[in-house]
C-alpha positions in Angstrom: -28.9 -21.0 30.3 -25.5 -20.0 30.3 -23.7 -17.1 31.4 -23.5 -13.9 28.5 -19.9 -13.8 26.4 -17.4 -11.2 28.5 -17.8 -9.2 25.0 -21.3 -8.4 25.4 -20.8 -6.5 28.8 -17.2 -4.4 28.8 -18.2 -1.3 27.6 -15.2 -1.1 24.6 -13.5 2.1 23.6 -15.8 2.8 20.2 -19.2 0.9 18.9 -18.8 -1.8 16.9 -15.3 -2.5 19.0 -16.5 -6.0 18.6 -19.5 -6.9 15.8 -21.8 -10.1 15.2 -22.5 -10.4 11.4 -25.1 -12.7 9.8 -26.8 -12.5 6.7 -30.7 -12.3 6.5 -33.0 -13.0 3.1 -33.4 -13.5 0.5 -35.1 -10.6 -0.7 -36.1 -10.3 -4.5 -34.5 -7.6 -5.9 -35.5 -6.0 -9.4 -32.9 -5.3 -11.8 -34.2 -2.0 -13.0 -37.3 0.2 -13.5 -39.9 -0.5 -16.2 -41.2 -3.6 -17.7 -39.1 -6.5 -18.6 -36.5 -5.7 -15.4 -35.2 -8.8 -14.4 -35.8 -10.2 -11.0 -32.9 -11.3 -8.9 -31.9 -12.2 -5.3 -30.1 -10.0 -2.8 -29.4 -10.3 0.7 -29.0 -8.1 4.0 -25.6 -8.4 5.8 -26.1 -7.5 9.5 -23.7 -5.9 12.0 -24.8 -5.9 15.8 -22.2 -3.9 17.7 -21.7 -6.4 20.9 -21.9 -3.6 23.8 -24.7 -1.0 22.3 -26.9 -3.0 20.4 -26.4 -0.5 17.2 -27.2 -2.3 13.9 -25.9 -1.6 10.4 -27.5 -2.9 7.5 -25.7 -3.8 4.1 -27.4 -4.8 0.9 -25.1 -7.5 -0.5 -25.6 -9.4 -4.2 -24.8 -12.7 -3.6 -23.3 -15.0 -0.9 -19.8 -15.2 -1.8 -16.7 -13.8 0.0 -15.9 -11.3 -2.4 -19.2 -10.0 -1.7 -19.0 -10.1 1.7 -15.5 -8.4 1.7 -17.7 -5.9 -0.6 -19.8 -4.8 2.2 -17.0 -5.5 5.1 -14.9 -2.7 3.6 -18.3 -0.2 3.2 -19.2 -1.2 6.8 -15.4 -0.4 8.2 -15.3 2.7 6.3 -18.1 4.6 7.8 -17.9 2.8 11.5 -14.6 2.4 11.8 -12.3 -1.3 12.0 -13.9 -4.0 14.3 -10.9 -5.5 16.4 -13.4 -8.7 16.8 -16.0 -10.1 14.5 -18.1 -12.9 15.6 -20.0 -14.8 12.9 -21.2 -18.7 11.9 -19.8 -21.0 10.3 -21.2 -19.6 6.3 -19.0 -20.3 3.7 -18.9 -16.9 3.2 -17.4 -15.3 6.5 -14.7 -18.4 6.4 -14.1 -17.6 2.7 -13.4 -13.9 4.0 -11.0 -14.9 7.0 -9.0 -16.8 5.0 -8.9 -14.0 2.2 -7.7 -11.4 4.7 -5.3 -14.1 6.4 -4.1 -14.4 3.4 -3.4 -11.3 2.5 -2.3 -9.8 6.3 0.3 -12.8 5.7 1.7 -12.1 2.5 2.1 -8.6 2.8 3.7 -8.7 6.7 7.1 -8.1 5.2 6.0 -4.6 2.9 3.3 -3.5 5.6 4.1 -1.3 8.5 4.6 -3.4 11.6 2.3 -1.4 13.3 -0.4 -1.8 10.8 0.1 -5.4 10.2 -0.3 -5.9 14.0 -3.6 -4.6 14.0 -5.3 -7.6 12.1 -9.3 -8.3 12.7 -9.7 -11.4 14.7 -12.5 -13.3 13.8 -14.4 -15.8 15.9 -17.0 -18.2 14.8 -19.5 -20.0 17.3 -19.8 -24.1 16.3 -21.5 -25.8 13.7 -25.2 -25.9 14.1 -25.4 -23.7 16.9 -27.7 -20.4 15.9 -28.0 -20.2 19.7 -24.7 -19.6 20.5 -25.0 -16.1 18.4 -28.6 -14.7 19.9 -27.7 -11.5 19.7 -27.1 -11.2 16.1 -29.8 -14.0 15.5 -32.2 -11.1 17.2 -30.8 -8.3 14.6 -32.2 -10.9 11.5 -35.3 -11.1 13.2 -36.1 -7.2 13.5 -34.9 -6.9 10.1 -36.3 -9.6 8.6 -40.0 -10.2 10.1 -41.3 -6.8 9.3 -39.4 -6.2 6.3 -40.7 -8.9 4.0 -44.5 -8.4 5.2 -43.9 -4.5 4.5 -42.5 -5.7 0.5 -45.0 -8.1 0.1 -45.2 -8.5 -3.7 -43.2 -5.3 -4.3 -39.9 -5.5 -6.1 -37.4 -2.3 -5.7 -34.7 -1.8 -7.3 -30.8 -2.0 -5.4 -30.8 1.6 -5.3 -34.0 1.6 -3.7 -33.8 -1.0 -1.4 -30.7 0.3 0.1 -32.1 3.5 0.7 -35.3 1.6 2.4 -32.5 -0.7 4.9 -30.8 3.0 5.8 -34.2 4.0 6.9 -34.6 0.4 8.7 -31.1 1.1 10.1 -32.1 4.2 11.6 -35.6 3.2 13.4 -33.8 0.3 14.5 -31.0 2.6 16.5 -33.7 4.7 17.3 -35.1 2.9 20.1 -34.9 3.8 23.7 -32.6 1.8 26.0 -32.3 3.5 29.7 -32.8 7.1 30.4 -30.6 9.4 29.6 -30.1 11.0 33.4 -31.6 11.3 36.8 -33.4 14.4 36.2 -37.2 14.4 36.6 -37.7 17.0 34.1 -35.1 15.2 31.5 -37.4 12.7 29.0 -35.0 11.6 26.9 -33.5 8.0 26.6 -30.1 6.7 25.8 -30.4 5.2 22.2 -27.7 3.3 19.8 -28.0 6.1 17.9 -26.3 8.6 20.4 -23.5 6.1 20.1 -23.0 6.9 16.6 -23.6 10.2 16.1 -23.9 11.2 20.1 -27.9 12.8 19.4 -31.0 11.0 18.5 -31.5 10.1 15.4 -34.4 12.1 13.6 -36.2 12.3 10.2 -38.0 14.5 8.3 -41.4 14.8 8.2 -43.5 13.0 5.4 -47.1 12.9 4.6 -48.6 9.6 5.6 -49.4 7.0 2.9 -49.7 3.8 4.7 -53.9 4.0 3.7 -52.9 5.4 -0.2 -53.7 2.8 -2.5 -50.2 1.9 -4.6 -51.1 2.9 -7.8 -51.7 6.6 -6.8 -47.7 7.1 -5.2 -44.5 7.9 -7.2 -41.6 5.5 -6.8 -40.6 8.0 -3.8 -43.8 7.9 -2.0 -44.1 4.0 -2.2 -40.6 3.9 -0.2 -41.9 6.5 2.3 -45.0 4.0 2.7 -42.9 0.9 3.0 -40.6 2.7 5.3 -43.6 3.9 7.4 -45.2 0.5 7.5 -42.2 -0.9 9.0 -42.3 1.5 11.5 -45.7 0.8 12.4 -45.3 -2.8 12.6 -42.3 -3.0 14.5 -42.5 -0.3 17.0 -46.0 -2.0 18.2 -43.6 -5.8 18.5 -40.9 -3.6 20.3 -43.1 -1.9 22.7 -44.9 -5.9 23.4 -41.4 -6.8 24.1 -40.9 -4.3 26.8 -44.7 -5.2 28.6 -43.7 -8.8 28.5 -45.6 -10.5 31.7 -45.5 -14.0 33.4 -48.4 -15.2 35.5 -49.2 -12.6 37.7 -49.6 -14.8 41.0 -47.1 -12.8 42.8 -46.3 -8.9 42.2 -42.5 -7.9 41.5 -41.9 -4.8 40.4 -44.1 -1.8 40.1 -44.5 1.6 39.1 -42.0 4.1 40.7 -41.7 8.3 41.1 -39.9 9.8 38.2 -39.2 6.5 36.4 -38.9 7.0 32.6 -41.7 4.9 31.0 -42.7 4.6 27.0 -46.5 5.6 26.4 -47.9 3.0 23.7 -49.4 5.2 20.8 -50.1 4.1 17.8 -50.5 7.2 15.5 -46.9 8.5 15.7 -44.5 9.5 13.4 -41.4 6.9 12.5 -38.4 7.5 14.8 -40.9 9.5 17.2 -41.2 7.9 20.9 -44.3 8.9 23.4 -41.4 9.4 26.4 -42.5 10.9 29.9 -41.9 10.9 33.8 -44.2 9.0 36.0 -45.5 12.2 38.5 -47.7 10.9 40.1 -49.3 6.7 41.1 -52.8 5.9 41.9 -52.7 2.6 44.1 -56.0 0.4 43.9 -57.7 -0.9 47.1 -55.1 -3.9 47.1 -52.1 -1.4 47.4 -51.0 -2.2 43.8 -50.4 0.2 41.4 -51.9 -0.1 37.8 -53.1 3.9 36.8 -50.2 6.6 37.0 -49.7 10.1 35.9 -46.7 10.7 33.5 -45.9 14.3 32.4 -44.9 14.2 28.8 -43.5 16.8 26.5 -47.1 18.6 26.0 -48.2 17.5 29.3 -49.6 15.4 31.9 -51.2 12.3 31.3 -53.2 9.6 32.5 -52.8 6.2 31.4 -53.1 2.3 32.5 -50.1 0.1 33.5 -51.2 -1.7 29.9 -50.6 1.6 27.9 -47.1 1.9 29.9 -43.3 0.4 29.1 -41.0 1.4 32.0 -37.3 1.2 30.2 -35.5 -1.9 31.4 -33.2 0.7 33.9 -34.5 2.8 36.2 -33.1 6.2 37.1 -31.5 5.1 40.2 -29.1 2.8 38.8 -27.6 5.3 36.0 
């Protein structure tokens, strides 16, 4: 395996300093409410800031560069211009570089120097590669995986299915990463989201419809359910992710004092995370540890090394 891009690990002056983009679908989209809508295809333009893992999803029409440009332009508005953009080889993000090369090179002469100096550079990773762009390859798959099996037959319309990927977006950045600081009493984590808008991202609280049958919900409700099911199914992948274990022939790490762990719970809200501080460890006649206490917002609990997700950094290294 080789050695991460120099991108992925200088910390840059603003997220999304440098972006991955790929496209992920196709998803069918409908063309408007009530019978005889036409069905159509749309797709979901993904942008993986390189240094904090922050996502933002755009619904895009078709695959052509005028679309894509479409979407760039939304995606630089709100986040700000990208001074790198690495991509594939799709006809689409070539189509766009040499649209903008184009145009950066027939207007030098009437632009500001300054602003025509401050060009995008792309980057694309060789033909028939995927691997060579894991990171953004990872982005389609959170997006993708758990987004279809949430649709299933159900056809939204753009409107709606842009308001659904926001709400995607948002449980996406609002996953832990590290702990926020060395305080014992501090259970909050560093997420992608206090990179954007330097808090955690929240949402407001909804009834729960994932067990209401379809045909009792309003148009509102069913994107509350979809948006909840997501949560459901990928929260349980991400927290699997973070418990991933090798044969355990040999111990490597275990449980420390005030490390801050993720308590698996499947009953909570989307955007909520189980967070707490290990206390306390109960070592088995071995000397290993596999039952700890963690104190938690409304207090101490017991719980199995199965039914804990220490976050990738501990508190001694932030």
């Amino acid at each position: 395996m080789g050695n991460l891009p120099q991108q992925r690990l200088l910390p840059g002056g603003y997220p999304f300093e440098t972006t991955g983009v790929d496209y992920s679908g196709a998803i069918t989209c409908a063309s408007r409410q009530g019978r005889g809508c036409r069905l159509v295809k749309v797709y979901i333009a993904i942008f993986i800031c390189f240094t904090t893992k922050a996502v933002h999803l755009e619904l895009v029409g078709d695959l052509t560069s005028n679309k894509y440009l479409l979407a760039l332009y939304r995606f630089i508005s709100r986040r700000g211009k990208p001074i790198h953009i690495y991509s594939d080889n799709g006809t689409s993000f070539v189509g766009a570089y040499n649209d903008i090369s184009k145009f950066l090179k027939s207007n030098c002469n009437s632009l500001a120097e300054q602003l025509a100096n401050e060009g995008i550079n792309f980057h694309f990773i060789p033909a028939y590669s995927p691997h060579f762009g894991g990171i953004w390859e990872a982005g389609v798959k959170s997006t993708k995986y758990h987004l279809q099996r949430a649709l299933g037959n159900c056809n939204l319309t753009f409107e709606e299915l842009s308001t659904l990927l926001v709400q995607v977006e948002a449980i996406l950045n609002s996953r832990p990463l590290t702990p926020l600081s060395s305080d014992p009493d501090d259970c909050t984590p560093l997420t992608p989201g206090h990179f954007l808008i330097g808090r955690p991202l929240t949402s407001l609280p909804q009834p729960d419809y994932q067990n209401y049958s379809i045909s009792h919900l309003t148009r509102f409700q069913r994107i509350e359910q979809l948006r909840q099911h997501f949560w459901t199914r990928w929260s349980k992948e991400f927290v699997a992710e973070l418990q991933q274990r090798v044969k355990w022939r040999s111990c490597k790490d275990s449980l420390k004092l005030d490390s801050l762990v993720v308590v698996k719970d499947e009953n909570l809200p989307p955007l909520k995370w189980k967070l707490g501080r290990v206390v306390a460890v109960h070592p088995g006649s071995d000397g290993i540890v596999r039952v700890a206490d963690i104190k938690t917002a409304t207090g101490v609990i017991r719980r199995a090394f199965n039914r804990i997700c220490p976050l990738p950094v501990s508190t001694g290294s932030v």
